[in-house]
C-alpha positions as CSV (number, residue, x, y, z in Angstrom):
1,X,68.7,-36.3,11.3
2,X,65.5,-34.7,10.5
3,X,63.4,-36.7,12.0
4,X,65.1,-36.1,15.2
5,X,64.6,-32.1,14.7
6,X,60.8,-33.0,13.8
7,X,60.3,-34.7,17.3
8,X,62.2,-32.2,19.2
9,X,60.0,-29.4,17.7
10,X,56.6,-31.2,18.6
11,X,58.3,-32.3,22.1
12,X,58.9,-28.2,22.9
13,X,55.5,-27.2,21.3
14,X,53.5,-30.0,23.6
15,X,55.3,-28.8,26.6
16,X,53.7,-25.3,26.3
17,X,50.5,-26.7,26.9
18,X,51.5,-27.9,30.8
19,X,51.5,-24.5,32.2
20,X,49.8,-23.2,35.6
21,X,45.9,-24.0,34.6
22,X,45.0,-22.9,38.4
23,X,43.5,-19.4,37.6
24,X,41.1,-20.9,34.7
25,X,40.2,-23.0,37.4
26,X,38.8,-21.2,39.7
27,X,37.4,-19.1,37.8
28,X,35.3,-21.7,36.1
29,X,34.0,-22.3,39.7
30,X,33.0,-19.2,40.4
31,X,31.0,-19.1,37.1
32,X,29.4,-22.2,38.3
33,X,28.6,-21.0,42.0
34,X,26.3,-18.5,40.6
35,X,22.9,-19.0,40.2
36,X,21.4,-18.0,36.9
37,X,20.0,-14.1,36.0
38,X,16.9,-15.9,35.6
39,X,14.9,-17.9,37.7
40,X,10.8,-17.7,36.5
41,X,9.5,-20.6,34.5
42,X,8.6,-20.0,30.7
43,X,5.3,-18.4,30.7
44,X,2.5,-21.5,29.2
45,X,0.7,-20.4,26.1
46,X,-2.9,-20.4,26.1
47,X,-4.4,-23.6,24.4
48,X,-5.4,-23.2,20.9
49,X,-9.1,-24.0,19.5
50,X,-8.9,-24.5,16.2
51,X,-12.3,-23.1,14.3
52,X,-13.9,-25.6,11.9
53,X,-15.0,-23.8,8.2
54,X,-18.2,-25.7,6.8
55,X,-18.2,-23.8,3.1
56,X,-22.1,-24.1,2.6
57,X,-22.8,-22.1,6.2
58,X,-21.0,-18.7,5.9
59,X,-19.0,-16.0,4.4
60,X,-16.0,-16.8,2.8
61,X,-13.5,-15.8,4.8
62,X,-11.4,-13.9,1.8
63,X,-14.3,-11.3,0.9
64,X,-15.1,-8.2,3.2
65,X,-17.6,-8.6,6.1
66,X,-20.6,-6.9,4.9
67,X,-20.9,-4.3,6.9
68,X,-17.6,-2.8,5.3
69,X,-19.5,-3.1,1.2
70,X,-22.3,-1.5,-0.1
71,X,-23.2,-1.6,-4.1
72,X,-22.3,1.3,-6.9
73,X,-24.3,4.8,-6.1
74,X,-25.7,3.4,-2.9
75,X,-25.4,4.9,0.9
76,X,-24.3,3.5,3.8
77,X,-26.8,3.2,6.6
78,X,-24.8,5.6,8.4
79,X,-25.6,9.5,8.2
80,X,-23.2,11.3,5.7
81,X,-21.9,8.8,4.1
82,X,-22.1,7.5,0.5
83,X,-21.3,4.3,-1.3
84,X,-18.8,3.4,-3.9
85,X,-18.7,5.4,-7.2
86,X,-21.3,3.9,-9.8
87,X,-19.8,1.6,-12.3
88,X,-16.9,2.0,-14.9
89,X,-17.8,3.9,-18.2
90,X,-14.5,2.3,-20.1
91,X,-13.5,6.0,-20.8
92,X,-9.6,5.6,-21.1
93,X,-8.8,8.4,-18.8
94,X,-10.3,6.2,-15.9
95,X,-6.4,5.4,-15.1
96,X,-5.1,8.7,-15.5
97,X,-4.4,10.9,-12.7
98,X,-6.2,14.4,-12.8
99,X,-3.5,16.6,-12.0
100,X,-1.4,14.9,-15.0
101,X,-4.7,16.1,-17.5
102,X,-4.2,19.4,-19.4
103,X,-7.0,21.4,-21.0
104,X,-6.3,22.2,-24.6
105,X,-9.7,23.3,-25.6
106,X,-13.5,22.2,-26.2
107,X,-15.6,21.4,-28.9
108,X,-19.0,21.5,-29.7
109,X,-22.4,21.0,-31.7
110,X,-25.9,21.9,-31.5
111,X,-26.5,19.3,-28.7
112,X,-23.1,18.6,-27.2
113,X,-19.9,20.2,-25.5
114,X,-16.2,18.3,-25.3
115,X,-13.5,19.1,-23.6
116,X,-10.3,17.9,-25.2
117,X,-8.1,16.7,-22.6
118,X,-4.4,16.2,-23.1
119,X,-2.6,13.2,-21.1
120,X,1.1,12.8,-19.9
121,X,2.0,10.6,-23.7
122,X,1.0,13.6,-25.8
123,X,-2.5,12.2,-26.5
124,X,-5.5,14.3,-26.6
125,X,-8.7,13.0,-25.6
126,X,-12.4,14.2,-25.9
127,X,-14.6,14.1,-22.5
128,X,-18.2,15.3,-22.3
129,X,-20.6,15.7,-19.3
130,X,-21.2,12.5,-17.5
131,X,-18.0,10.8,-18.9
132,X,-15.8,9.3,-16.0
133,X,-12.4,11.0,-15.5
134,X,-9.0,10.0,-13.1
135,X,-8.3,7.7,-10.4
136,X,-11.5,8.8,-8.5
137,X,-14.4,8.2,-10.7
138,X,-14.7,12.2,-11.4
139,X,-17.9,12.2,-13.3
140,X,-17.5,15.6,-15.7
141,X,-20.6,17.3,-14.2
142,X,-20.1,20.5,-16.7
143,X,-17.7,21.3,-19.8
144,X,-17.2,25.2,-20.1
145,X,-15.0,27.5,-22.6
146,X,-11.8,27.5,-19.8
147,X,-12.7,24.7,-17.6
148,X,-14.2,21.4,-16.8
149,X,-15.6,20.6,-13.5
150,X,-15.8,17.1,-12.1
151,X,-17.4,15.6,-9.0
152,X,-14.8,13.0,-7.3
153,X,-16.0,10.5,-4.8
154,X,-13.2,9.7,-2.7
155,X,-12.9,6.7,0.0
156,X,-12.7,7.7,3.8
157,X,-12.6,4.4,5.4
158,X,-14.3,1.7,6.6
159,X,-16.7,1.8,2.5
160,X,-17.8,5.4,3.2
161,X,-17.3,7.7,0.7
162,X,-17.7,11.4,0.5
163,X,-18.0,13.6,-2.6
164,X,-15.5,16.8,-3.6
165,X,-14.9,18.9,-6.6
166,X,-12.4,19.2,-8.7
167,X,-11.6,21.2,-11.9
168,X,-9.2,21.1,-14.9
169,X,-8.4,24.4,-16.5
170,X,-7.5,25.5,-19.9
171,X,-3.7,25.8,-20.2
172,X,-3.0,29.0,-22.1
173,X,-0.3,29.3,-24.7
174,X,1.4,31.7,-23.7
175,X,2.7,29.3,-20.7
176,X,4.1,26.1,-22.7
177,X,6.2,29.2,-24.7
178,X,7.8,30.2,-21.4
């Protein structure tokens, strides 16, 4: 007896699938009667020459073009502008940024002026003129009782550089109170 109810349920569930297929018809011929929105012909690429690299001849092609270089403290051949900053004087505050300096006050001898200069940590260092400072390469052009200026070379593009000032100034006490 079950096996008869098994086939009469897949008999009435097959016989759903005999209905009136005309609409799906035609429509599938009207789909097919249409030309398609497109009719132009991929565009062709332009052939491709590869370029052969002989390693003795030329450049290599993962350094600057020349033009775009020019060595520490040396200008451009263009009017105005300046080459790189002069080398790296291993001063520590070469990686510091100069608006995360605080003054904290100076020190000096018969022959020589420091500034101390405070960092973001807590540490205090001690600059003096011609010491590199910041991100920039500010050379410390002059250590005075409130202040110390620096000279900046900064890059405008294409390996010109211009110079600008800059200046860190004593932080007085009565601010870190407040």
């Amino acid at each position: 007896m079950n096996g008869g109810w098994r086939w009469l349920w897949a008999g009435l569930l097959l016989s759903g699938c005999q209905g009136d297929t005309g609409d799906l018809q035609r429509y599938l011929e009207q789909v097919q009667a249409n030309p398609p929105a497109y009719q132009s012909r991929p565009r062709t690429l332009p052939h491709f020459e590869p370029a052969r690299y002989d390693p003795g001849s030329g450049r290599s092609p993962f350094m600057a073009a020349p033009m775009m270089t020019a060595r520490a403290g040396e200008a451009i051949d263009r009017p105005g502008c300046l080459g790189p900053p002069a080398g790296a004087s291993g001063h520590p505050l070469q990686s510091v940024a100069l608006d995360s300096l605080v003054m904290r006050g100076t020190l000096s001898d018969r022959h020589n002026r420091w500034a101390l200069l405070e960092t973001a940590d807590g540490l205090v260092h001690r600059v003096r003129q011609g010491d590199l400072v910041g991100l920039f390469a500010g050379r410390v052009v002059a250590v005075h009782g409130d202040h110390v200026e620096l000279v900046e070379r900064v890059e405008q593009g294409l390996g010109c550089y211009v110079e600008r000032q800059a200046r860190i100034v004593l932080e007085s006490q009565d601010k870190e109170r407040l």
